[in-house]
N, CA, C and O atoms as a CHARMM CRD file, in Angstrom:
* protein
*
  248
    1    1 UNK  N    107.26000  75.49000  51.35100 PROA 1      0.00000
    2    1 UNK  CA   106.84100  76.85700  51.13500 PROA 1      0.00000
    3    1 UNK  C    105.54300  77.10500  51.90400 PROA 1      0.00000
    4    1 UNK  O    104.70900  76.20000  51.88500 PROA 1      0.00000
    5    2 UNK  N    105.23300  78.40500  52.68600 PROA 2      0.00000
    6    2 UNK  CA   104.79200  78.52800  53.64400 PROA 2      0.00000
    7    2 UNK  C    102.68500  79.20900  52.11200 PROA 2      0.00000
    8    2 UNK  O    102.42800  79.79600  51.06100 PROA 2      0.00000
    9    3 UNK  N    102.12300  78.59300  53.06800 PROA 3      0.00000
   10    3 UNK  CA   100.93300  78.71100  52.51600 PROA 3      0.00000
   11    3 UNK  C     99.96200  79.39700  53.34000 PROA 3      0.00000
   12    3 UNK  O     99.59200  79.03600  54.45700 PROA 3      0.00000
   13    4 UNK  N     99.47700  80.69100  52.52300 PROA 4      0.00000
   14    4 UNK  CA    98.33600  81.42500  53.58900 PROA 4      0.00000
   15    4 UNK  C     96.94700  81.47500  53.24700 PROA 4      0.00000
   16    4 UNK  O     96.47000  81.09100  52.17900 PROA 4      0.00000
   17    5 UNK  N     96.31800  81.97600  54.22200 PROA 5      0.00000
   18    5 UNK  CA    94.86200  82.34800  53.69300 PROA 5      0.00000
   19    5 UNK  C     94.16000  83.94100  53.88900 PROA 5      0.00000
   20    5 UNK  O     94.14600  84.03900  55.11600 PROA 5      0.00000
   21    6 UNK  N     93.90800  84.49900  53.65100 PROA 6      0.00000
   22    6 UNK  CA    93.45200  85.99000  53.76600 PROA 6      0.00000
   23    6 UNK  C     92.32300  86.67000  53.80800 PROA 6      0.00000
   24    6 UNK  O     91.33900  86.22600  53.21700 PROA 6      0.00000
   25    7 UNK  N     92.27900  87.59000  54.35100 PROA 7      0.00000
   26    7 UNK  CA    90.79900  88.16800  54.81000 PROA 7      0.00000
   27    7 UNK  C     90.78000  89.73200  54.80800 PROA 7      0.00000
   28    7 UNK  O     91.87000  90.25100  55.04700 PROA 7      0.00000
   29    8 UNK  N     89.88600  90.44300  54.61200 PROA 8      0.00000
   30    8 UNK  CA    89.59100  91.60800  54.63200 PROA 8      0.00000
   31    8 UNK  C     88.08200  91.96000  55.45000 PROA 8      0.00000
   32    8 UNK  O     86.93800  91.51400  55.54300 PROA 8      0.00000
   33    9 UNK  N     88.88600  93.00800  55.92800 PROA 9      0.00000
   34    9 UNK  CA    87.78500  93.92100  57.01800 PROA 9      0.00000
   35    9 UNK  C     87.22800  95.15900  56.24300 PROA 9      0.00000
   36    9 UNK  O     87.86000  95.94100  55.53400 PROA 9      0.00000
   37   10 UNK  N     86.20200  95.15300  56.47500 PROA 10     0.00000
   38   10 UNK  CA    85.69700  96.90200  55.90100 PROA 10     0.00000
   39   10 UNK  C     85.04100  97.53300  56.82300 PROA 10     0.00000
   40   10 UNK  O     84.18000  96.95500  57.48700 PROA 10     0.00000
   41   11 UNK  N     85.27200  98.48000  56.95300 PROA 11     0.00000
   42   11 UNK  CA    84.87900  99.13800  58.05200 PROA 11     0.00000
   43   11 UNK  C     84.24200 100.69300  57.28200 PROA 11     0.00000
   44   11 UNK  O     85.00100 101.30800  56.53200 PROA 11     0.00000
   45   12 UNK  N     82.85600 101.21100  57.54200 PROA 12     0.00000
   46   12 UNK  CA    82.27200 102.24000  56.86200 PROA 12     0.00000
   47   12 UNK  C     82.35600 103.16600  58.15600 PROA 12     0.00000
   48   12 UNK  O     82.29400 102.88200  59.35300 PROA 12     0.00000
   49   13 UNK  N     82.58200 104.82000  57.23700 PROA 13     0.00000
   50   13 UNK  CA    82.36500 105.16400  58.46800 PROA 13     0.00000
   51   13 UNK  C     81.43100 105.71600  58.98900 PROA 13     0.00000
   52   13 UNK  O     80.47200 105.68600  58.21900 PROA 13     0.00000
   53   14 UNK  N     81.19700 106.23000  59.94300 PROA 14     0.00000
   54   14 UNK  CA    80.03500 106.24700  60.55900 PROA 14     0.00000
   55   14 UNK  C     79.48000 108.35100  61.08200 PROA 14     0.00000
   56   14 UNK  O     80.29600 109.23500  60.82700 PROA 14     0.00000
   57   15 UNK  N     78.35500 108.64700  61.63000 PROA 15     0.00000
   58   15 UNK  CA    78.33300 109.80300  61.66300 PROA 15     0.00000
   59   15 UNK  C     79.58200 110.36300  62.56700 PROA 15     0.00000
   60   15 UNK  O     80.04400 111.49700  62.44000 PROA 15     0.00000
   61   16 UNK  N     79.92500 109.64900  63.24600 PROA 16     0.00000
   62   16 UNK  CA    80.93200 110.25400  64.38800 PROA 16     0.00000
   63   16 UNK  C     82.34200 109.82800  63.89000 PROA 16     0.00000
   64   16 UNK  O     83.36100 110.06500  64.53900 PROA 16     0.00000
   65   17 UNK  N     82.33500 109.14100  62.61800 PROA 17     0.00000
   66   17 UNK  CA    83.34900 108.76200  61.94900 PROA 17     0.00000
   67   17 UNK  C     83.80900 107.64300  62.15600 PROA 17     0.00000
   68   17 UNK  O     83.07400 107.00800  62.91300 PROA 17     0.00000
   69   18 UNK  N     84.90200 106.96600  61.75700 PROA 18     0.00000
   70   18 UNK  CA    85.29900 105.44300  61.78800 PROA 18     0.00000
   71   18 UNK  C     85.02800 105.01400  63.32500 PROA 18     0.00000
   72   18 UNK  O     85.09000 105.81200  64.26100 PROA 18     0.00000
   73   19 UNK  N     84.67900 103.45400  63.46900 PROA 19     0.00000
   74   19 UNK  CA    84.22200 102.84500  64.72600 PROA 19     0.00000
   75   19 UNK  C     85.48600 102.11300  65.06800 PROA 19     0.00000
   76   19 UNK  O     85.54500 100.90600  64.83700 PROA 19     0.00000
   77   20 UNK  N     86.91800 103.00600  65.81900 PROA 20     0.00000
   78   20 UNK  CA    87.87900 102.11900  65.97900 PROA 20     0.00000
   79   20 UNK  C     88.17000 101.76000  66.79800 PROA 20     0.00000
   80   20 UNK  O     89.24200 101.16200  66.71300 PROA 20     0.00000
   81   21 UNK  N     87.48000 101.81100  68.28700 PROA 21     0.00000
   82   21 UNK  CA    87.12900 100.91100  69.11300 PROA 21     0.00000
   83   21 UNK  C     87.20500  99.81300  68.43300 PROA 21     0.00000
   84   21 UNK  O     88.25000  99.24500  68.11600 PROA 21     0.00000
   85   22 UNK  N     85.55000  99.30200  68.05500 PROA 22     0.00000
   86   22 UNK  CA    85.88100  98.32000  67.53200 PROA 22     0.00000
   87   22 UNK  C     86.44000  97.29100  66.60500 PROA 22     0.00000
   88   22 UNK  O     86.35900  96.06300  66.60100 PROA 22     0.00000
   89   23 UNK  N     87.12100  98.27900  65.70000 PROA 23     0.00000
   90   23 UNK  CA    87.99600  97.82500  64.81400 PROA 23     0.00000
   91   23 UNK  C     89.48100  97.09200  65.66800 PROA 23     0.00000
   92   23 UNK  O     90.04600  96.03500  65.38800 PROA 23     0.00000
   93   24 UNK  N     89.82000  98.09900  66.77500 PROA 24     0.00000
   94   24 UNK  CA    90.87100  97.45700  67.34600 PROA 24     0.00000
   95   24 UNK  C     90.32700  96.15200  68.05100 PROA 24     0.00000
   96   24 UNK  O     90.78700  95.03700  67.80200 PROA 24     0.00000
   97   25 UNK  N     89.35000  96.37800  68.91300 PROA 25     0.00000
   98   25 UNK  CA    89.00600  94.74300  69.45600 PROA 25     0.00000
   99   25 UNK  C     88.69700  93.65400  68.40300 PROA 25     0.00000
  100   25 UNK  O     88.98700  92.48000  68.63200 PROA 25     0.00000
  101   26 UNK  N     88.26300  93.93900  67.55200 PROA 26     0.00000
  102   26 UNK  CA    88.00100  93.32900  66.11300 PROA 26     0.00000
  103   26 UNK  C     90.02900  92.47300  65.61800 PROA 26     0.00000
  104   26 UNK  O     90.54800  91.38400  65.36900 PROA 26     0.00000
  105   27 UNK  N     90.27500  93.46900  65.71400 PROA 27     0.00000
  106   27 UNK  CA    92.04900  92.92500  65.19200 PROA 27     0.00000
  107   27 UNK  C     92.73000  92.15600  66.23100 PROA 27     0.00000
  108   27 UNK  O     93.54700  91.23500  66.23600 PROA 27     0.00000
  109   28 UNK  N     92.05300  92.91800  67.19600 PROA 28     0.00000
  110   28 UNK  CA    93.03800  91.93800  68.41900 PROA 28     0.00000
  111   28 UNK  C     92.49600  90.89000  68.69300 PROA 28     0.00000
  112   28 UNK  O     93.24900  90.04100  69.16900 PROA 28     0.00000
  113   29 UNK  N     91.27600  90.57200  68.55100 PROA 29     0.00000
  114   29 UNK  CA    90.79700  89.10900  68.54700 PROA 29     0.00000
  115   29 UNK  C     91.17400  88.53100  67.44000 PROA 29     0.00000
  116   29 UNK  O     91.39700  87.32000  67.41200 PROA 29     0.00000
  117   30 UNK  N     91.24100  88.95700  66.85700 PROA 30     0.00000
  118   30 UNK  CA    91.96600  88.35200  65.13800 PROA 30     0.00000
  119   30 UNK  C     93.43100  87.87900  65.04500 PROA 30     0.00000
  120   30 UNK  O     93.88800  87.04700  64.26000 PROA 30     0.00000
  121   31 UNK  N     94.17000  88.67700  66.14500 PROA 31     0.00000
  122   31 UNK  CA    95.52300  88.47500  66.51200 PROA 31     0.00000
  123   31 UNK  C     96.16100  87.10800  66.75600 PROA 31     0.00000
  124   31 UNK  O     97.07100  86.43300  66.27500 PROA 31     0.00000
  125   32 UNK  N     95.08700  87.00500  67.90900 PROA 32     0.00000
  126   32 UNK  CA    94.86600  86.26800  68.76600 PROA 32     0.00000
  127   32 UNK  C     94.56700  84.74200  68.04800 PROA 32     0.00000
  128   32 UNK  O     94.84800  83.64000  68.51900 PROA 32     0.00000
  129   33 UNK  N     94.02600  85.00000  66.98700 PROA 33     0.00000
  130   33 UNK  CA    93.83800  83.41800  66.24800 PROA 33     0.00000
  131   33 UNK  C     94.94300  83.09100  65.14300 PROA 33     0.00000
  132   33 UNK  O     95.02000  82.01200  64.55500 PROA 33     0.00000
  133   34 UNK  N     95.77600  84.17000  64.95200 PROA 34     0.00000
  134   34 UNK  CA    96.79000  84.26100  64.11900 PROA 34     0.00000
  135   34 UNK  C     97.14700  85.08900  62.73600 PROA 34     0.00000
  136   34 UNK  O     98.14000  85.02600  62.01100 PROA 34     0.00000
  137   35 UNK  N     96.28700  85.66300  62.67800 PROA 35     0.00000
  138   35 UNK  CA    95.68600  86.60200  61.54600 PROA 35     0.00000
  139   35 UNK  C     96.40300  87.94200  61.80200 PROA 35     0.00000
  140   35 UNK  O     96.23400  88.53800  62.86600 PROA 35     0.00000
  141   36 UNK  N     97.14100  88.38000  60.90600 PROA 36     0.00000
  142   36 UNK  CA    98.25600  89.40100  60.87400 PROA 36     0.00000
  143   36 UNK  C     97.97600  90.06800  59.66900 PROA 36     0.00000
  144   36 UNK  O     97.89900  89.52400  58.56700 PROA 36     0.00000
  145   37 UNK  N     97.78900  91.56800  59.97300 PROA 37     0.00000
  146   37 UNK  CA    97.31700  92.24900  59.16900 PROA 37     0.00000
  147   37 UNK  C     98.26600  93.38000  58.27400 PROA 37     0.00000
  148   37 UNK  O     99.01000  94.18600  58.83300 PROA 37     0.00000
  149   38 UNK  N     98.09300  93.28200  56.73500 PROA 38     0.00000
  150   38 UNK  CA    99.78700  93.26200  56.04900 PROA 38     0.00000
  151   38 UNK  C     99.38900  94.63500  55.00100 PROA 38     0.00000
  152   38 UNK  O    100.20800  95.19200  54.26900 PROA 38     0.00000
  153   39 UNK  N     97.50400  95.12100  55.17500 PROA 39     0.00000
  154   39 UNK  CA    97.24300  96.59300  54.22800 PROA 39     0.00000
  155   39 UNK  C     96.46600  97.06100  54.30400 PROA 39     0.00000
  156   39 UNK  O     95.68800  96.25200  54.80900 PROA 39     0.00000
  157   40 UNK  N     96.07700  97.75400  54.19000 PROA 40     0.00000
  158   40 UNK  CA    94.86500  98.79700  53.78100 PROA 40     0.00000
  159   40 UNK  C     94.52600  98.92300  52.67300 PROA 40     0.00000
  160   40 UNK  O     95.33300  98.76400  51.75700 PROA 40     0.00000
  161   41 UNK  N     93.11700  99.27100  52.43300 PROA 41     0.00000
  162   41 UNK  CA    92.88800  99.65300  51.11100 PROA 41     0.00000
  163   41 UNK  C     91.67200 100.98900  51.71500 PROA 41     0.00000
  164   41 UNK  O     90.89000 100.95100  52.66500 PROA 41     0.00000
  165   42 UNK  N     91.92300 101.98300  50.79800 PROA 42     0.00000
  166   42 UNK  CA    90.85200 103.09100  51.50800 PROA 42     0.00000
  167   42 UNK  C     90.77900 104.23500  50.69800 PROA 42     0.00000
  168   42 UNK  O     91.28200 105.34800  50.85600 PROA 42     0.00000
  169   43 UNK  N     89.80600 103.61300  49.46900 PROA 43     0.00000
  170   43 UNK  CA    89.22700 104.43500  48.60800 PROA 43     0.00000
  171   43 UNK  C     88.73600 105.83400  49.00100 PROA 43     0.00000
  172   43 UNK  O     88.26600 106.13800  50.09700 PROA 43     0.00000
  173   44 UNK  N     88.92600 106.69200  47.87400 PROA 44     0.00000
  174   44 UNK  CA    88.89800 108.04700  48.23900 PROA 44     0.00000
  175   44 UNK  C     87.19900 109.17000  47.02800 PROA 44     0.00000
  176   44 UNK  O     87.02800 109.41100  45.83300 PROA 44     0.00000
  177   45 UNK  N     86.82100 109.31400  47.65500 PROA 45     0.00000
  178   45 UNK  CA    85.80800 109.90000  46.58600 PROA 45     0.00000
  179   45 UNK  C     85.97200 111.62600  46.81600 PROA 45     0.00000
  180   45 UNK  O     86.29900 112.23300  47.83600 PROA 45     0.00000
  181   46 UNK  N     85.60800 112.15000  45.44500 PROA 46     0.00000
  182   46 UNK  CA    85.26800 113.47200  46.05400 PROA 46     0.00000
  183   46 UNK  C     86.91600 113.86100  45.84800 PROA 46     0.00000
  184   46 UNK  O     87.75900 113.39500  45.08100 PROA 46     0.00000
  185   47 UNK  N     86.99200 114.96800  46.92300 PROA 47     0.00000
  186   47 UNK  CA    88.40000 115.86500  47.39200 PROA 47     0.00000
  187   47 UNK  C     88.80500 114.61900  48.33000 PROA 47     0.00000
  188   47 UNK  O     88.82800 114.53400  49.55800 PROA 47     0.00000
  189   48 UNK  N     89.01900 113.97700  47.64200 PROA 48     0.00000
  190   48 UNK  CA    90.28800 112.43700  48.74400 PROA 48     0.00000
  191   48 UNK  C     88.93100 111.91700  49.87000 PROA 48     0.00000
  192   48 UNK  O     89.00400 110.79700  50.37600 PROA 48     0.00000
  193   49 UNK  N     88.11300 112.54500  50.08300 PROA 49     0.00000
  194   49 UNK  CA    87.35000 111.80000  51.13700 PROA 49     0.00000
  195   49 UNK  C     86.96400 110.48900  51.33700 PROA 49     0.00000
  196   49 UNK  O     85.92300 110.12000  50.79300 PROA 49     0.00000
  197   50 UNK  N     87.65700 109.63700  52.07500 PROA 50     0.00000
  198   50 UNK  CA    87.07200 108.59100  52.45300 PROA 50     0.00000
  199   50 UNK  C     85.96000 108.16900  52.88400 PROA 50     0.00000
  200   50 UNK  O     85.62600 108.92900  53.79300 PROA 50     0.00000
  201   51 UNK  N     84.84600 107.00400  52.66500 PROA 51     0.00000
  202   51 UNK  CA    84.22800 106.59100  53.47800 PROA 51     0.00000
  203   51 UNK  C     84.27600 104.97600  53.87000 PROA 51     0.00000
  204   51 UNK  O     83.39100 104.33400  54.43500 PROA 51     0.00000
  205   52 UNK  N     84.96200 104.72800  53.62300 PROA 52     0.00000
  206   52 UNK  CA    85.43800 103.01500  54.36500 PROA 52     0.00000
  207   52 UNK  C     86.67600 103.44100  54.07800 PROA 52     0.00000
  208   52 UNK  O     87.17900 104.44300  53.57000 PROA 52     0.00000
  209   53 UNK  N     87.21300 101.93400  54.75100 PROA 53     0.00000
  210   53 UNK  CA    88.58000 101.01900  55.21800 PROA 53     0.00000
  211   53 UNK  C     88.78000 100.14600  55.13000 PROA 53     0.00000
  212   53 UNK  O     88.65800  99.44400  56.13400 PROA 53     0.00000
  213   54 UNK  N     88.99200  99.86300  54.54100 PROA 54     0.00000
  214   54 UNK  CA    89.41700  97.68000  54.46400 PROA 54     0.00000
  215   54 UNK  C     91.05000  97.87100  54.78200 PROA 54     0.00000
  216   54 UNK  O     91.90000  98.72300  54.52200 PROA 54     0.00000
  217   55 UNK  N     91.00400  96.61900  55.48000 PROA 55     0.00000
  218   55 UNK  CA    91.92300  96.06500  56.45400 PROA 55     0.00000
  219   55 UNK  C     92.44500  94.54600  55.06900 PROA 55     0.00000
  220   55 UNK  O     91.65000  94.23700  54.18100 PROA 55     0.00000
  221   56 UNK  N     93.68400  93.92800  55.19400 PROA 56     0.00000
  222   56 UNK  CA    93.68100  92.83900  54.49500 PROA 56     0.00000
  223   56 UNK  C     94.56000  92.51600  55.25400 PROA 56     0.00000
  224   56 UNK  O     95.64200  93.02000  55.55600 PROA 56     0.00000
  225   57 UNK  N     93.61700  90.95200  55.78000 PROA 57     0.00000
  226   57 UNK  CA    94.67300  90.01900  56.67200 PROA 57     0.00000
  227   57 UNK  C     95.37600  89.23000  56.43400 PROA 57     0.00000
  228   57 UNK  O     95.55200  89.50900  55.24800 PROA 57     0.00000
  229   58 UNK  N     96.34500  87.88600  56.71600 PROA 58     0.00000
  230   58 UNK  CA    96.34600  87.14800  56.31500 PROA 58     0.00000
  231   58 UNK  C     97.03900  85.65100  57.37200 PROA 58     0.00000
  232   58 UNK  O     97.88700  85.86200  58.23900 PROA 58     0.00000
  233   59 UNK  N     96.68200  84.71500  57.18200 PROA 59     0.00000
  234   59 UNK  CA    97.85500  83.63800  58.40500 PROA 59     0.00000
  235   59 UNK  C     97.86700  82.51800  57.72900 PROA 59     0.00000
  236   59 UNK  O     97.05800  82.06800  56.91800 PROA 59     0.00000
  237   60 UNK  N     99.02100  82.04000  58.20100 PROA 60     0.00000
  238   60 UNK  CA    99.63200  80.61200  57.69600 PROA 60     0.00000
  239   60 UNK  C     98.79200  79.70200  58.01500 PROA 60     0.00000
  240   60 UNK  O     98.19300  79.70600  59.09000 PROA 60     0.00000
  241   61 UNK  N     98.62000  78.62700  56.92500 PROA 61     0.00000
  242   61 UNK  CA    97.48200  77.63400  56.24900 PROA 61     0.00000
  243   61 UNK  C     98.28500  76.35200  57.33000 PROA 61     0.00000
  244   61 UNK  O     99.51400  76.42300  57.31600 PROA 61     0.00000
  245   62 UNK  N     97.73600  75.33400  58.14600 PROA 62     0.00000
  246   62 UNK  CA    98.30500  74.47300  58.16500 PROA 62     0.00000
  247   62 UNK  C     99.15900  74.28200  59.61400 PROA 62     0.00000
  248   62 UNK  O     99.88200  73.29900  59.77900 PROA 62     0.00000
């Protein structure tokens, strides 16, 4: 049985709003080590307004 390990990104956003430039170079280097990203989580305050993002990663142990 296949065994993982997992990680989460948060990402706040910023005056010009989320930084997803680097969120994508952020994932794709992450890709790249094996880390495959399987949710989101992206709390809402207010009228639904977001201000972060978490990302939840995860890759096979081993």
């Amino acid at each position: 049985m296949a065994q993982f390990e997992h990680k989460i990104l948060t990402y706040e956003m910023k005056w010009k709003g989320f930084p997803y430039s680097q969120m994508e170079k952020e994932l794709n280097e992450l890709g790249r080590e094996g880390w495959e990203s399987v949710g989101t989580i992206v709390p809402s305050i207010g009228n639904g307004q977001t201000h972060e993002i978490s990302i939840v990663l995860k890759r096979t142990v081993g």
